[in-house]
PQR file with spaces between the fields and no chain letter, atoms N, CA, C, O and H, PARSE charges and radii, in Angstrom:
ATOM       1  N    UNK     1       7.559   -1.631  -12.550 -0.4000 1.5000
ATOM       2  CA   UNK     1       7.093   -1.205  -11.243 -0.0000 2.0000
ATOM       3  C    UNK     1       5.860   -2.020  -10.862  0.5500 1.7000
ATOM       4  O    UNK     1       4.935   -2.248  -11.641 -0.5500 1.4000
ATOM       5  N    UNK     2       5.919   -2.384   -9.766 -0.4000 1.5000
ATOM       6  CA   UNK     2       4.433   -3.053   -8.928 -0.0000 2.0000
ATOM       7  C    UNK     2       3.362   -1.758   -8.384  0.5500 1.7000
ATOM       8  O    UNK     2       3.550   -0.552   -8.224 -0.5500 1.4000
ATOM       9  H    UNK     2       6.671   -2.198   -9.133  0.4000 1.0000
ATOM      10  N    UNK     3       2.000   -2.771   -8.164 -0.4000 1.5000
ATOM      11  CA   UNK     3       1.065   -2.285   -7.683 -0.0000 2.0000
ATOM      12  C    UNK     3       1.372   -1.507   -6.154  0.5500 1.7000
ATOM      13  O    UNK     3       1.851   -2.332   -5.376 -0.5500 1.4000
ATOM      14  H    UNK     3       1.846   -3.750   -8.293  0.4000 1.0000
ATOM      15  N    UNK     4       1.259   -0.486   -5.689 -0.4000 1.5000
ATOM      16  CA   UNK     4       1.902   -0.197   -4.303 -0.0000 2.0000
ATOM      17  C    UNK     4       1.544    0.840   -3.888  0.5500 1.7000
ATOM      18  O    UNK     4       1.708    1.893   -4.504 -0.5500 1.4000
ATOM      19  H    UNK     4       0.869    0.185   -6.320  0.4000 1.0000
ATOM      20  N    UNK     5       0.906    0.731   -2.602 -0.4000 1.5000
ATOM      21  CA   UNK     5       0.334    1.826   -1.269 -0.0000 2.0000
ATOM      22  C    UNK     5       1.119    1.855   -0.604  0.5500 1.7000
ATOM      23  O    UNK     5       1.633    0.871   -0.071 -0.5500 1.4000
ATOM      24  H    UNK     5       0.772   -0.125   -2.102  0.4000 1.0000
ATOM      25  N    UNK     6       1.585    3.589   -0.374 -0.4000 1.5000
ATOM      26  CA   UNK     6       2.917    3.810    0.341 -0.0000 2.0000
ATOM      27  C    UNK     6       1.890    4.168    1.972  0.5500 1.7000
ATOM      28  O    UNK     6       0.665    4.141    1.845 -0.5500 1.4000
ATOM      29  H    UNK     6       1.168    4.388   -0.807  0.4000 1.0000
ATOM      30  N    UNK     7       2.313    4.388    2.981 -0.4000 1.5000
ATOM      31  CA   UNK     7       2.152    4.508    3.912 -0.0000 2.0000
ATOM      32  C    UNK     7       3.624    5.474    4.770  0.5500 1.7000
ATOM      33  O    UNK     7       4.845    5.417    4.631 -0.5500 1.4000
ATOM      34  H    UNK     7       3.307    4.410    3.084  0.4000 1.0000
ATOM      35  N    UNK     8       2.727    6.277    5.627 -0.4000 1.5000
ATOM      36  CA   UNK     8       4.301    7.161    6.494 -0.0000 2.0000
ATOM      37  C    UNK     8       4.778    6.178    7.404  0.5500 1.7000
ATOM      38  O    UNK     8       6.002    6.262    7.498 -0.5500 1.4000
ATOM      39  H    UNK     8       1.734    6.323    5.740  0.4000 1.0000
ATOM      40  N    UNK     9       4.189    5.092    8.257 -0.4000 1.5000
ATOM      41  CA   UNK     9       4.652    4.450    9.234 -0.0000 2.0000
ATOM      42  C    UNK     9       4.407    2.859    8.697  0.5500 1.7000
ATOM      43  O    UNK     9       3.546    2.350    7.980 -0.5500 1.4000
ATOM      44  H    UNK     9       3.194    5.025    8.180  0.4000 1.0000
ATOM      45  N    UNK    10       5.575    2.339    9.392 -0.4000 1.5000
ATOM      46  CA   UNK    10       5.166    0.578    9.100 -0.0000 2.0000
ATOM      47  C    UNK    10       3.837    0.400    9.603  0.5500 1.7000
ATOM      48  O    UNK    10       2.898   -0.018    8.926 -0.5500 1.4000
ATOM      49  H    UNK    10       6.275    2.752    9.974  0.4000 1.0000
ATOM      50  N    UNK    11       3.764    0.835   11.199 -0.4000 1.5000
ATOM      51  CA   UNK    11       2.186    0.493   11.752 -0.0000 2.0000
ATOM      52  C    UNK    11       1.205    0.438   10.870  0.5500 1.7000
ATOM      53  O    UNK    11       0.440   -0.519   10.758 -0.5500 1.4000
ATOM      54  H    UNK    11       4.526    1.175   11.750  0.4000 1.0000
ATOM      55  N    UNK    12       1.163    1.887    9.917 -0.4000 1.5000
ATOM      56  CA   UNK    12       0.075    1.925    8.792 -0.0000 2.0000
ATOM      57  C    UNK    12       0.055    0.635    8.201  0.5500 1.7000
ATOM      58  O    UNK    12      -0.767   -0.261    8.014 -0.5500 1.4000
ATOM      59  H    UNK    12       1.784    2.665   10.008  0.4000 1.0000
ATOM      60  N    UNK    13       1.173    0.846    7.989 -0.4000 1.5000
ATOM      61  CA   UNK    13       1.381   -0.666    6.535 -0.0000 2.0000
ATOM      62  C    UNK    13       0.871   -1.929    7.128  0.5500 1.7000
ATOM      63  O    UNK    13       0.184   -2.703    6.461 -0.5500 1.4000
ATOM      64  H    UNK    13       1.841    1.574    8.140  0.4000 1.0000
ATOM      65  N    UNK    14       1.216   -2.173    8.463 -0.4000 1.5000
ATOM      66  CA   UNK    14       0.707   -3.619    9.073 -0.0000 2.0000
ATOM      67  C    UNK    14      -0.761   -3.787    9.209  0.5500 1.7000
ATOM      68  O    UNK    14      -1.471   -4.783    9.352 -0.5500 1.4000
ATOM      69  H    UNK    14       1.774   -1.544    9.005  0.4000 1.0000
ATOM      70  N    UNK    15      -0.995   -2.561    9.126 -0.4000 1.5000
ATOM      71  CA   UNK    15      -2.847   -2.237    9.659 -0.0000 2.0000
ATOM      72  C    UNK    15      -3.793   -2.612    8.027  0.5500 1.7000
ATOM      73  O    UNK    15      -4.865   -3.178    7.809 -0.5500 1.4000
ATOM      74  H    UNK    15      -0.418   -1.753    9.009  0.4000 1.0000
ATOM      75  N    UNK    16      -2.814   -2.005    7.183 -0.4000 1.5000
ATOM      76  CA   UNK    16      -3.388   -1.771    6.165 -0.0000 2.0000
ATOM      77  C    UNK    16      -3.344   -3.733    5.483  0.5500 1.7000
ATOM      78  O    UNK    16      -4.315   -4.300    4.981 -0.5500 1.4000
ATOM      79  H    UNK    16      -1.943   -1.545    7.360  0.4000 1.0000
ATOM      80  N    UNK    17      -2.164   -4.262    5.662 -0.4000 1.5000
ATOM      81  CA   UNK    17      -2.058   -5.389    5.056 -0.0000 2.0000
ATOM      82  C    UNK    17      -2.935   -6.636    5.914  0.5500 1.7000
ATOM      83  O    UNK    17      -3.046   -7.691    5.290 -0.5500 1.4000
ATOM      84  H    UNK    17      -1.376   -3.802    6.070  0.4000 1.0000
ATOM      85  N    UNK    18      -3.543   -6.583    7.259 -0.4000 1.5000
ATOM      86  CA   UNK    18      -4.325   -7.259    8.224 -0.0000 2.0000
ATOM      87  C    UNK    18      -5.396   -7.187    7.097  0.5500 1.7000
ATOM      88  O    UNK    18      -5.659   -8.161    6.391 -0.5500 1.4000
ATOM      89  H    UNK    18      -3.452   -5.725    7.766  0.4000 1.0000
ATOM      90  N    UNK    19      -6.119   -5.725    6.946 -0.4000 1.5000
ATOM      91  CA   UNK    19      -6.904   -5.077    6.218 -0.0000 2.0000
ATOM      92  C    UNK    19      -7.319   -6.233    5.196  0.5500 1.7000
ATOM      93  O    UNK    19      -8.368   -6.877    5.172 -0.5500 1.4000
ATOM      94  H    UNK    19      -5.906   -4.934    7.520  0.4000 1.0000
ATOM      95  N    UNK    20      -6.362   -6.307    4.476 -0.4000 1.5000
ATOM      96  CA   UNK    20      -6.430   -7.469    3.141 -0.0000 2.0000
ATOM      97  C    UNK    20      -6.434   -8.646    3.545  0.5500 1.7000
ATOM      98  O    UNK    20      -7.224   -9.496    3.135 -0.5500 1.4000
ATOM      99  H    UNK    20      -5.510   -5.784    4.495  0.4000 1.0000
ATOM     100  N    UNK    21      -5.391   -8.872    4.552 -0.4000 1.5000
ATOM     101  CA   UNK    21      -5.560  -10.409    4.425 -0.0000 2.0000
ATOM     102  C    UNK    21      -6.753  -10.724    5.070  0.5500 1.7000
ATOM     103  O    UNK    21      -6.985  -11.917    5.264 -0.5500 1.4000
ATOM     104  H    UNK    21      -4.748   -8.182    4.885  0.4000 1.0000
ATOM     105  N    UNK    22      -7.592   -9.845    5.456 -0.4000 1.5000
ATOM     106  CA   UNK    22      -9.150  -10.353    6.159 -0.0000 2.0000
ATOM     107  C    UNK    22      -9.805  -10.694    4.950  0.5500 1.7000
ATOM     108  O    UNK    22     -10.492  -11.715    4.916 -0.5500 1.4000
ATOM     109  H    UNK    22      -7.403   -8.876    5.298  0.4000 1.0000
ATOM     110  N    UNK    23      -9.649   -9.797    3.718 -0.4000 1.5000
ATOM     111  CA   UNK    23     -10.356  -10.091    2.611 -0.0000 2.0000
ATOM     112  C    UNK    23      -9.546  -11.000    1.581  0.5500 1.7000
ATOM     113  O    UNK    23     -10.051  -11.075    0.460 -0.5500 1.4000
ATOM     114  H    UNK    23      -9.090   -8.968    3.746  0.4000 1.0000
ATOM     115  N    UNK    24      -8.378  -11.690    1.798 -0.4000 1.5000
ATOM     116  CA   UNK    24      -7.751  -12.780    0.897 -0.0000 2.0000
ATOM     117  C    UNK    24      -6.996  -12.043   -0.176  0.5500 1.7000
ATOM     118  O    UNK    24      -6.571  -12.503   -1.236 -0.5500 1.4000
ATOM     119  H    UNK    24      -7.968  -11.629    2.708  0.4000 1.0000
ATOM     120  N    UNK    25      -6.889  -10.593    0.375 -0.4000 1.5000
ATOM     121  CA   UNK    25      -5.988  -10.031   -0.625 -0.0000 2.0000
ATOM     122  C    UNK    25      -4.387  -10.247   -0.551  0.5500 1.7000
ATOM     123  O    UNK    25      -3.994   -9.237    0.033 -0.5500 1.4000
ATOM     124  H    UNK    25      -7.234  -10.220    1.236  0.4000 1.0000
ATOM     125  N    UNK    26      -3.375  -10.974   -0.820 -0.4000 1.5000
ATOM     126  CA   UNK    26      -1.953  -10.963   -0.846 -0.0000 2.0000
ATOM     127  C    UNK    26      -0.964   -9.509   -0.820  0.5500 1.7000
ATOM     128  O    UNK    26      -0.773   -8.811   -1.816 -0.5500 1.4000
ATOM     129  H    UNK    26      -3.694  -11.794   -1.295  0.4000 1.0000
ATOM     130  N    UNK    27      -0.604   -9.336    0.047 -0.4000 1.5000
ATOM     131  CA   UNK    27       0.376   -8.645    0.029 -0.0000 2.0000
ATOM     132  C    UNK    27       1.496   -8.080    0.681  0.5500 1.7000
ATOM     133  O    UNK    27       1.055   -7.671    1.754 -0.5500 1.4000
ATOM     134  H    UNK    27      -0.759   -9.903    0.856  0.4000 1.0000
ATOM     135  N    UNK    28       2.920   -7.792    0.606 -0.4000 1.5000
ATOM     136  CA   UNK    28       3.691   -7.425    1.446 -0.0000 2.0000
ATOM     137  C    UNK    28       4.405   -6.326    1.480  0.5500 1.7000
ATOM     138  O    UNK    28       4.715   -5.754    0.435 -0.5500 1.4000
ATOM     139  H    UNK    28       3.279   -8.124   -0.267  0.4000 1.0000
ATOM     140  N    UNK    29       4.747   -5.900    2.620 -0.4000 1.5000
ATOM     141  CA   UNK    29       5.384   -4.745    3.281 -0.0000 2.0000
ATOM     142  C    UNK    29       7.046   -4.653    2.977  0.5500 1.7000
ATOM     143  O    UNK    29       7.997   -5.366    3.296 -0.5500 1.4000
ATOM     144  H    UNK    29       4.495   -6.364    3.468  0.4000 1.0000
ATOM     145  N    UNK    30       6.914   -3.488    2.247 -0.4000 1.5000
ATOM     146  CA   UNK    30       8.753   -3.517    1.820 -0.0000 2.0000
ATOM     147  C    UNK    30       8.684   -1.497    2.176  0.5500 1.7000
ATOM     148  O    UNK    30       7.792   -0.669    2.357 -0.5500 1.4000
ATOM     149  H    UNK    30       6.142   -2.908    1.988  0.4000 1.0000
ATOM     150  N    UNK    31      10.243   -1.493    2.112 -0.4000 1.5000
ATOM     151  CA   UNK    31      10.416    0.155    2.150 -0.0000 2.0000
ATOM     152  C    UNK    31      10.065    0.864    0.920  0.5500 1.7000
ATOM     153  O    UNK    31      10.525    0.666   -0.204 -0.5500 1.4000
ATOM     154  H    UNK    31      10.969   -2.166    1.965  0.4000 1.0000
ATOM     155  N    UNK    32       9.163    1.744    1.298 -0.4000 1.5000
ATOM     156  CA   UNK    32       8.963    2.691    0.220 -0.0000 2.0000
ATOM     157  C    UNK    32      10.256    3.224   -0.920  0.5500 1.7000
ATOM     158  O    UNK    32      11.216    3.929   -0.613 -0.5500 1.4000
ATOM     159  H    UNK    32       8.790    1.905    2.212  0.4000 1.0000
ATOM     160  N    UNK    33       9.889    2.548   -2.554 -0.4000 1.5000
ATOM     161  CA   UNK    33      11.233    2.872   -3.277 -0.0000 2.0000
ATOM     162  C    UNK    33      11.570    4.520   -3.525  0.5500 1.7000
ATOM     163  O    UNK    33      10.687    5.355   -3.723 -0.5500 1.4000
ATOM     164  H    UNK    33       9.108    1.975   -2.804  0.4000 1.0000
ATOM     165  N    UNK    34      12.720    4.757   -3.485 -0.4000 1.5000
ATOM     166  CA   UNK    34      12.946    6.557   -3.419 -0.0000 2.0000
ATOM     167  C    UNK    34      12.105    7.331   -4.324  0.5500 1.7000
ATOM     168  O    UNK    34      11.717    8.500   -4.313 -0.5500 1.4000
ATOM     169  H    UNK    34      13.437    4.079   -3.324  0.4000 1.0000
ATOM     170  N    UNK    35      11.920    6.257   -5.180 -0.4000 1.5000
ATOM     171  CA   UNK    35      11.159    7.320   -6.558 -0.0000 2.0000
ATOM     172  C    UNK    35       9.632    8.180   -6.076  0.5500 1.7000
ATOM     173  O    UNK    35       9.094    9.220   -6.457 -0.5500 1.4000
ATOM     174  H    UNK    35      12.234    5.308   -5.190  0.4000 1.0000
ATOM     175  N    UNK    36       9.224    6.888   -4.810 -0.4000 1.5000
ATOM     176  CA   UNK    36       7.772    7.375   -4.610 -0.0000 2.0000
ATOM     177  C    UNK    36       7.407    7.972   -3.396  0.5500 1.7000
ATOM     178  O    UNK    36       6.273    8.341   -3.095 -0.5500 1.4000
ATOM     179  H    UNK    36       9.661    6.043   -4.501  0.4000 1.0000
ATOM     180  N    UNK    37       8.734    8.072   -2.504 -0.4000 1.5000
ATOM     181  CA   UNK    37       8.999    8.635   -1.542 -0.0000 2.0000
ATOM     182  C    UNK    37       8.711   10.404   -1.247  0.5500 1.7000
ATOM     183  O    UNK    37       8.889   11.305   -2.067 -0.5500 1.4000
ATOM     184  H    UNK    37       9.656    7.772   -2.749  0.4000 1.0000
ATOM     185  N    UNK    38       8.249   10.530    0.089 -0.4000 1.5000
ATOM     186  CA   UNK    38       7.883   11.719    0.160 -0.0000 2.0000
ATOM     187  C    UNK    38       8.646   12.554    1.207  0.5500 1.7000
ATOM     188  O    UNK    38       8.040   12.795    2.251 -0.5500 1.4000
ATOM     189  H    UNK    38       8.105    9.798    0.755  0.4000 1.0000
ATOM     190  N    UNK    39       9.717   12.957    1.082 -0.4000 1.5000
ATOM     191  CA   UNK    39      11.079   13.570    2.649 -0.0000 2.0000
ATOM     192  C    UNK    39      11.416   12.757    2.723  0.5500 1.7000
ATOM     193  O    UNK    39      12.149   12.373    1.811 -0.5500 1.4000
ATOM     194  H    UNK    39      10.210   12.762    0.234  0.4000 1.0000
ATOM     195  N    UNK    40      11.071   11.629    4.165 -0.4000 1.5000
ATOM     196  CA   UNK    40      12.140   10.772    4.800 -0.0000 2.0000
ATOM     197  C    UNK    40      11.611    9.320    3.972  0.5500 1.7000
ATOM     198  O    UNK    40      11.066    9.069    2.897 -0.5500 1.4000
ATOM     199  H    UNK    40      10.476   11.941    4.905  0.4000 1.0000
ATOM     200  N    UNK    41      12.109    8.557    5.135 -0.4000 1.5000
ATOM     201  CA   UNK    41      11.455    7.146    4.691 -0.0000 2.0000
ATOM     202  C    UNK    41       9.761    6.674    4.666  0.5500 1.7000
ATOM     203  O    UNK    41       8.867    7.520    4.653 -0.5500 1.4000
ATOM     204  H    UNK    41      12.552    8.761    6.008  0.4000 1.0000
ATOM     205  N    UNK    42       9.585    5.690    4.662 -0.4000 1.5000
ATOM     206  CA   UNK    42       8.332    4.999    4.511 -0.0000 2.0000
ATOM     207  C    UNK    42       7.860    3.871    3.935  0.5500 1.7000
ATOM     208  O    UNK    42       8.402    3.578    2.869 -0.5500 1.4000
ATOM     209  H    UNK    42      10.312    5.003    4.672  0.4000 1.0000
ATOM     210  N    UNK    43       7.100    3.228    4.287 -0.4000 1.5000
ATOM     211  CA   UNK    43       6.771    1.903    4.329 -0.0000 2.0000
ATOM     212  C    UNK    43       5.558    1.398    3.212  0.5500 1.7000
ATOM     213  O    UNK    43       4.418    1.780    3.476 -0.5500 1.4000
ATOM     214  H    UNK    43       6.660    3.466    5.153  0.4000 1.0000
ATOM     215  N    UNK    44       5.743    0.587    2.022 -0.4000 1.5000
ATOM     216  CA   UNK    44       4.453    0.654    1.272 -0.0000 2.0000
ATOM     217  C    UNK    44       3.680   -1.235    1.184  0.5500 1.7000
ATOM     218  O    UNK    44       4.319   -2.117    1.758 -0.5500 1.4000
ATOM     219  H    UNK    44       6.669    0.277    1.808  0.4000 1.0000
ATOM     220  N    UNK    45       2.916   -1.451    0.758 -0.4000 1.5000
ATOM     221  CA   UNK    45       2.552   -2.652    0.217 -0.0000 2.0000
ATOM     222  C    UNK    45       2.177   -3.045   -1.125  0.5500 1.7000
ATOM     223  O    UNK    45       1.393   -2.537   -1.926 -0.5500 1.4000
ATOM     224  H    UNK    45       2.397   -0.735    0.292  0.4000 1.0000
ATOM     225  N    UNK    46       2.874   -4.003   -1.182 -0.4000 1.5000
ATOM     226  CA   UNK    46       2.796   -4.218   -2.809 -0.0000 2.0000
ATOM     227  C    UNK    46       1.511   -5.388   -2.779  0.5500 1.7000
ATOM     228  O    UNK    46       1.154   -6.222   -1.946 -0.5500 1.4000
ATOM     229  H    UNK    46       3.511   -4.415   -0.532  0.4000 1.0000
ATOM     230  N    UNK    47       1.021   -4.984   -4.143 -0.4000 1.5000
ATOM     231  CA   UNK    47      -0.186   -5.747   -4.058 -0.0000 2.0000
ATOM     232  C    UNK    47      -0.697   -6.466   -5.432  0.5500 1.7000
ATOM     233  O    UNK    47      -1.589   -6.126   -6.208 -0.5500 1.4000
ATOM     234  H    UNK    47       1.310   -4.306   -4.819  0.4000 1.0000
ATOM     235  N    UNK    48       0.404   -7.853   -5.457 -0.4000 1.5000
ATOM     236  CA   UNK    48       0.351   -8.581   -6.745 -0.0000 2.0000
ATOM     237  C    UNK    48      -0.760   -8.506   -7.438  0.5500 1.7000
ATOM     238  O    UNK    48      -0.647   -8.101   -8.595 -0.5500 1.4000
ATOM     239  H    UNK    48       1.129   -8.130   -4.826  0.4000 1.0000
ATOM     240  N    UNK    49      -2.027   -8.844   -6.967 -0.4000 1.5000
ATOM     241  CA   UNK    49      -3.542   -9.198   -7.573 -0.0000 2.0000
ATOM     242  C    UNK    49      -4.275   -8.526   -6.728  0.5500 1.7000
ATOM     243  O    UNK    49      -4.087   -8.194   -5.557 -0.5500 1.4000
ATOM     244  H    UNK    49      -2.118   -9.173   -6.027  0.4000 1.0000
ATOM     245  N    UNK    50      -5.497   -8.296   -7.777 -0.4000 1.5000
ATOM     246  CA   UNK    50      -6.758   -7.972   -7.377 -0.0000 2.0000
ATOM     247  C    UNK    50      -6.317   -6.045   -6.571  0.5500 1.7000
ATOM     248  O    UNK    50      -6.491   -5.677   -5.409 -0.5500 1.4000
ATOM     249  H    UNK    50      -5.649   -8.566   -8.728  0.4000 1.0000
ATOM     250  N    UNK    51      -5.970   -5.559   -7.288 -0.4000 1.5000
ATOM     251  CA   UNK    51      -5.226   -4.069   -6.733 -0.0000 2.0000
ATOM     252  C    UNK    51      -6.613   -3.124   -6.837  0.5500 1.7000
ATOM     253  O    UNK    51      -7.016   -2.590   -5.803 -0.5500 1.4000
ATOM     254  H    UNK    51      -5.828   -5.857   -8.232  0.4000 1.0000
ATOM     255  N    UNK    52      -6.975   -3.025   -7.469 -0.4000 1.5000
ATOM     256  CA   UNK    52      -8.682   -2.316   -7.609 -0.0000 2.0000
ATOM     257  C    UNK    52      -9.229   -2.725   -6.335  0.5500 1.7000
ATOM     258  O    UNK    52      -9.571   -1.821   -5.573 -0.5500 1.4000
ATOM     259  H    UNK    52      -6.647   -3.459   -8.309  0.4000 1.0000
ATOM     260  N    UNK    53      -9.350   -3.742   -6.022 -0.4000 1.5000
ATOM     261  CA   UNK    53     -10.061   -4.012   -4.342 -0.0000 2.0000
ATOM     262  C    UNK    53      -9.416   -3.215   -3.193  0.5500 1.7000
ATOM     263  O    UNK    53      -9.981   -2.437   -2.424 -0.5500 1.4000
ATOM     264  H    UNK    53      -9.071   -4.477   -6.641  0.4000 1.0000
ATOM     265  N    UNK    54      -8.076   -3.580   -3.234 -0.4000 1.5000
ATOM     266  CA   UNK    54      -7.585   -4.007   -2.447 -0.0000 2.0000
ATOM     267  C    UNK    54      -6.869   -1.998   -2.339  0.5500 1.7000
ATOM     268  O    UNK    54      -6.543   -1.602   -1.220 -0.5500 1.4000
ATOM     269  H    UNK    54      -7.618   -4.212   -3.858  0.4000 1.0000
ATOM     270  N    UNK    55      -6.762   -1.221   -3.302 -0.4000 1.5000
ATOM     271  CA   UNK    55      -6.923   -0.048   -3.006 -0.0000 2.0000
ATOM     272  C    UNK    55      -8.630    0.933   -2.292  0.5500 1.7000
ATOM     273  O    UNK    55      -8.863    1.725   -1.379 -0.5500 1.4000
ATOM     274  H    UNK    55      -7.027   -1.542   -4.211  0.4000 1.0000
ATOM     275  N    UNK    56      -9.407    0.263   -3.352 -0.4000 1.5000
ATOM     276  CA   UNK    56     -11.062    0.843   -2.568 -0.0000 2.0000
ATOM     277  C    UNK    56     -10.630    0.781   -0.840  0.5500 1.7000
ATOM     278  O    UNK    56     -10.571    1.659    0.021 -0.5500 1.4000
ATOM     279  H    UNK    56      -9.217   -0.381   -4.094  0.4000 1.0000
ATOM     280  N    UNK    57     -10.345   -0.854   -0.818 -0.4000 1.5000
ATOM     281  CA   UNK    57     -10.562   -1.196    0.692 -0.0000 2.0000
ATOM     282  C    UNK    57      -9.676   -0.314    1.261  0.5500 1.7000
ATOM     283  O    UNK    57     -10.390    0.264    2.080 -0.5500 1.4000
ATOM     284  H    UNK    57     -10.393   -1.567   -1.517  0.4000 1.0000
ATOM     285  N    UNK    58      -8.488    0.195    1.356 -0.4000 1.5000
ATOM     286  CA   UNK    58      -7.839    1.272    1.999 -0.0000 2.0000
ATOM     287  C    UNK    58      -7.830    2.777    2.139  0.5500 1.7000
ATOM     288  O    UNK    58      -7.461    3.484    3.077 -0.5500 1.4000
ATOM     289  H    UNK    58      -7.908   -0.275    0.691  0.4000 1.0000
ATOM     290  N    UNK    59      -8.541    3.203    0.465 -0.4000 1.5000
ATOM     291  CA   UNK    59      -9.452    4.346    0.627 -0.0000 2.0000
ATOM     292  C    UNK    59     -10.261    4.320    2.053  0.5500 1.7000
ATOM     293  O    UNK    59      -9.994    5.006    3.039 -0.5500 1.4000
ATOM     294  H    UNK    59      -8.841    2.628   -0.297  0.4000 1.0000
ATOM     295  N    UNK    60     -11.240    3.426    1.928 -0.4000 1.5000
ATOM     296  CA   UNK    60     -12.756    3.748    2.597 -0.0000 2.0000
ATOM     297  C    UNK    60     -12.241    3.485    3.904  0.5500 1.7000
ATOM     298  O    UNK    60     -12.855    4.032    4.820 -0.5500 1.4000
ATOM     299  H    UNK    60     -11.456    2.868    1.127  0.4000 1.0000
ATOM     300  N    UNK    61     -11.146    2.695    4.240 -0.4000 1.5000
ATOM     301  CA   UNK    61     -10.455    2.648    5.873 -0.0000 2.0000
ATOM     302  C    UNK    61     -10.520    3.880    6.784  0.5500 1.7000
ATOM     303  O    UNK    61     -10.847    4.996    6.382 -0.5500 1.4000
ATOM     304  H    UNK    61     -10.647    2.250    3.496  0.4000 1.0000
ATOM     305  N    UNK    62     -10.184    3.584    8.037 -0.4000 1.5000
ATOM     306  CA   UNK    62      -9.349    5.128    8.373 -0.0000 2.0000
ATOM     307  C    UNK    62      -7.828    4.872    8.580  0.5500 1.7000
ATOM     308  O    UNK    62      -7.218    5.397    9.512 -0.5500 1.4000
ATOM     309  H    UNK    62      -9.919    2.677    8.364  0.4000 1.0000
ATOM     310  N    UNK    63      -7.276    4.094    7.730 -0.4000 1.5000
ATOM     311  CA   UNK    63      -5.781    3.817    7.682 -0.0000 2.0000
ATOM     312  C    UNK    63      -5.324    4.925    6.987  0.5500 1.7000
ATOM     313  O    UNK    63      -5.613    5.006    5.794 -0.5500 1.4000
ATOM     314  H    UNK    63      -7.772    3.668    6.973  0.4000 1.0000
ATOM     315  N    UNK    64      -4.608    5.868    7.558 -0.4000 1.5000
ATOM     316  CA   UNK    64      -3.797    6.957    6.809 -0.0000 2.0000
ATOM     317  C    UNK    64      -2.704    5.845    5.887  0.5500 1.7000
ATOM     318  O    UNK    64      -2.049    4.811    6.016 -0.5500 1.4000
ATOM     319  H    UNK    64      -4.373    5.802    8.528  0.4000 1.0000
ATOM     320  N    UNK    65      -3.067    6.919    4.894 -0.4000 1.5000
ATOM     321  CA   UNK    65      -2.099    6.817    3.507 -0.0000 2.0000
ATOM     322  C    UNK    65      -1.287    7.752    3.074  0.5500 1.7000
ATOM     323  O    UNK    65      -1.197    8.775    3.752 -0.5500 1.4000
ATOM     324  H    UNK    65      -3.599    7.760    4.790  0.4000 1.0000
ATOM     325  N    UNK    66      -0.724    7.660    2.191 -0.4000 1.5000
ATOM     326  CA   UNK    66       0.071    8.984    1.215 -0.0000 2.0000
ATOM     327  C    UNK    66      -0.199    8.518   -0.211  0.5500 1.7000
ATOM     328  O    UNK    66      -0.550    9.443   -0.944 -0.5500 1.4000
ATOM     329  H    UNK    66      -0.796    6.829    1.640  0.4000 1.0000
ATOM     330  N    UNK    67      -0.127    7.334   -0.787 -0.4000 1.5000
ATOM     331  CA   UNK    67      -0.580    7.378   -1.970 -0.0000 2.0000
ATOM     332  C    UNK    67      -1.071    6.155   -2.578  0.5500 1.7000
ATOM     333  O    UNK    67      -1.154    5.080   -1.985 -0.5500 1.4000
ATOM     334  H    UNK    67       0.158    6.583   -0.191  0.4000 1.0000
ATOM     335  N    UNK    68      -1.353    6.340   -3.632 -0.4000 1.5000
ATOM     336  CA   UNK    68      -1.767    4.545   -4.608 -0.0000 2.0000
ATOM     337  C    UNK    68      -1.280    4.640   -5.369  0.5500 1.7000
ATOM     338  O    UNK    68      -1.621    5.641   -5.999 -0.5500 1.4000
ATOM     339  H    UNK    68      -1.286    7.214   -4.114  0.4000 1.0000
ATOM     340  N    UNK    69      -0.422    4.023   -5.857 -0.4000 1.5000
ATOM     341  CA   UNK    69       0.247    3.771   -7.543 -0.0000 2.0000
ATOM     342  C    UNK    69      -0.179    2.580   -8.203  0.5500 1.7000
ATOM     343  O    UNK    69       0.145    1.488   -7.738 -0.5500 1.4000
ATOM     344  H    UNK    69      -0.145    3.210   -5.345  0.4000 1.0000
ATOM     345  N    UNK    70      -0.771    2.658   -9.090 -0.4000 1.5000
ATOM     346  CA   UNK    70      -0.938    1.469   -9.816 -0.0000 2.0000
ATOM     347  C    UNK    70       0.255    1.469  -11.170  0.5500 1.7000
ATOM     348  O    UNK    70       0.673    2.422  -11.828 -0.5500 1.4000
ATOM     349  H    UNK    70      -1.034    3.546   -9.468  0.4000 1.0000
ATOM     350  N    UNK    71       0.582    0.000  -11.259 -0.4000 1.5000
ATOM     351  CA   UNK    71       1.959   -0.011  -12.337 -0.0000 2.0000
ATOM     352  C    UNK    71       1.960    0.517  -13.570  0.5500 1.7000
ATOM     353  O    UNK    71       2.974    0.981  -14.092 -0.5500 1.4000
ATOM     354  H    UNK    71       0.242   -0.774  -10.724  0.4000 1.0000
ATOM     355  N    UNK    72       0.185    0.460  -14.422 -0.4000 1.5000
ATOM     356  CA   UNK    72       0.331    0.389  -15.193 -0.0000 2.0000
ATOM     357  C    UNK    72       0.293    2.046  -15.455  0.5500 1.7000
ATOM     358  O    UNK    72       0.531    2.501  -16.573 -0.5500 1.4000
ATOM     359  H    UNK    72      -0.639    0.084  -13.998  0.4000 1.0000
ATOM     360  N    UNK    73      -0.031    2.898  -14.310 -0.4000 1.5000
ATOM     361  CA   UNK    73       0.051    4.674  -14.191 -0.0000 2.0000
ATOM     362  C    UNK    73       1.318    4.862  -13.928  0.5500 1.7000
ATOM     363  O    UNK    73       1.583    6.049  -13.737 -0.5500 1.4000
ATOM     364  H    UNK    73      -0.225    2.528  -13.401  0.4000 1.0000
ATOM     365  N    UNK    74       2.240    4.110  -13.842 -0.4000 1.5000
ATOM     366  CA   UNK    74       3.581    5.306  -13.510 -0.0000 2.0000
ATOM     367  C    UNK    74       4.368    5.194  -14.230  0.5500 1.7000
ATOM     368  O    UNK    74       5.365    5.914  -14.173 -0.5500 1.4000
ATOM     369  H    UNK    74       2.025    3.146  -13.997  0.4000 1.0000
């Protein structure tokens, strides 16, 4: 499993991944996998490197979230 911030809407996800790439963080927008899914669908970003940043930075946002998974926790 990858590093990955799920989000309820793509919008989130696009907001959230601008977010990073302002700070040189890499990452992309795929559908939330079922396992981490919450009811319907949803949109997450996977976040090869530097995932400790690059989660703080979406905490302290006001980008609504639903969760953080880091790989090496699930």
């Amino acid at each position: 499993m990858e590093n990955i911030i799920t989000f309820a809407s793509v919008t989130n996800a696009m907001k959230a991944k601008e977010l990073l790439r302002q700070h040189r963080i890499a990452s992309r927008v795929i559908r939330t996998p079922a396992k981490l899914r919450r009811g319907s669908c949803g949109y997450s970003l996977v976040i090869p490197k530097r995932f400790s940043e690059a989660a703080e930075l979406v905490r302290s946002s006001r980008i609504p979230y639903r969760g953080i998974y880091a790989a090496d926790a699930m």
